[in-house]
C-alpha positions as CSV (number, residue, x, y, z in Angstrom):
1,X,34.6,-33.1,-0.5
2,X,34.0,-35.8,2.1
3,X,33.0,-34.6,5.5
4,X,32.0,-36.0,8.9
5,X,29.4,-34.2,11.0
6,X,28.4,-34.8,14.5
7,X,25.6,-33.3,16.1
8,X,24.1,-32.9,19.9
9,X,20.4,-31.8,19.4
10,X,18.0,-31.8,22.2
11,X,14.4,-31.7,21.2
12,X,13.4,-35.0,19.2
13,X,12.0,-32.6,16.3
14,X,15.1,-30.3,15.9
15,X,17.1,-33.6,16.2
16,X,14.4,-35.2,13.5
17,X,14.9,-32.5,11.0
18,X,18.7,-33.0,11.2
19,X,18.6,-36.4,10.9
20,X,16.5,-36.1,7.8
21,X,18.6,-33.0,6.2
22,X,22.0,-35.3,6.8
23,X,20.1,-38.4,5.6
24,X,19.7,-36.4,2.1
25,X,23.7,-35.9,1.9
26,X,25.4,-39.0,3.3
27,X,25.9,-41.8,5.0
28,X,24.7,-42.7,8.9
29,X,27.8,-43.9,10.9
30,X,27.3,-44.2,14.2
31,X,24.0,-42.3,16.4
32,X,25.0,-39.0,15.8
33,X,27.3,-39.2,13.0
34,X,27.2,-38.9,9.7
35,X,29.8,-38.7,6.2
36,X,28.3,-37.0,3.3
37,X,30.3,-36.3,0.1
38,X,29.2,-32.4,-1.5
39,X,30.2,-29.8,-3.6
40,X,31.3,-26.6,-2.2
41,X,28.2,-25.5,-3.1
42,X,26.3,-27.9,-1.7
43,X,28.1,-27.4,1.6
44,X,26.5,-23.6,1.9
45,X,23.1,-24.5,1.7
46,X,23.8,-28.0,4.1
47,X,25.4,-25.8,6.6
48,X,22.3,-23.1,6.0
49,X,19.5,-25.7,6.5
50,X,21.2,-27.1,9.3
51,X,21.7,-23.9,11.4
52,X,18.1,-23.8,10.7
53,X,17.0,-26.6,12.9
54,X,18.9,-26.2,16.3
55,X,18.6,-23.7,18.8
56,X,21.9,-22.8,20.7
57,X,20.5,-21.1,23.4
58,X,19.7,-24.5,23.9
59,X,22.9,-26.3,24.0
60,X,22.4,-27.7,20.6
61,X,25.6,-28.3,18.6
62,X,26.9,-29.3,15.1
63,X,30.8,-30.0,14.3
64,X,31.6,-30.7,10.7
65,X,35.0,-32.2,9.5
66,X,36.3,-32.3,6.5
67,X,38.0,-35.6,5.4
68,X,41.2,-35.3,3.2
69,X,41.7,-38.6,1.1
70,X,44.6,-39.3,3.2
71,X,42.4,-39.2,6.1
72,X,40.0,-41.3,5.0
73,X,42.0,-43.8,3.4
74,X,43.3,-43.9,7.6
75,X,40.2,-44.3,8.6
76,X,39.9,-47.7,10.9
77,X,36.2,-49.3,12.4
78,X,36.7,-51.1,15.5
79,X,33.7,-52.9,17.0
80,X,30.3,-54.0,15.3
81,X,28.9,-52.9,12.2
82,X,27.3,-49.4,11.4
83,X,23.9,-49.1,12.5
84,X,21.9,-50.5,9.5
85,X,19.1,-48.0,7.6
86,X,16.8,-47.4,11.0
87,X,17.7,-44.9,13.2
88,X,17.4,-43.8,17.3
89,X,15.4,-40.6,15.9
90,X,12.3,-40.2,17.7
């Protein structure tokens, strides 16, 4: 299954250690965006080792979507080119 996550992290490790665990998935789409393609399976333990590295208290946030085919096959990029391979991560 395809799946979009978007994440507001506030401390630069937290955010680092997200970055890193998404990076493992998928694909880096825009600064705080990434699609990753997983099993069901897989979507446990991404969703378990990502709870792992925020702190809510803290206002930190993930929201995962899942992508149907139709909705990917919808899916339009407007503006310049994803970010290439380095990333904002501190």
């Amino acid at each position: 299954m395809r799946l979009a996550i978007a994440y507001d992290v506030s401390d630069d490790g937290n955010r680092r250690q997200v970055y890193q665990t998404l990076q493992r998935y998928g694909a880096w789409r825009q600064y705080s965006v990434f699609e990753v393609d997983v099993t069901k399976a897989e979507r446990v333990d991404l969703e378990d080792e990502l709870e792992s590295h925020i702190e809510p208290a803290d206002g930190d946030r993930i929201r995962i979507y899942r992508l149907c085919q139709s909705c990917q096959d919808n899916t339009t990029d407007i503006g310049s080119d994803p970010p290439n391979e380095q990333s904002n991560v501190l």
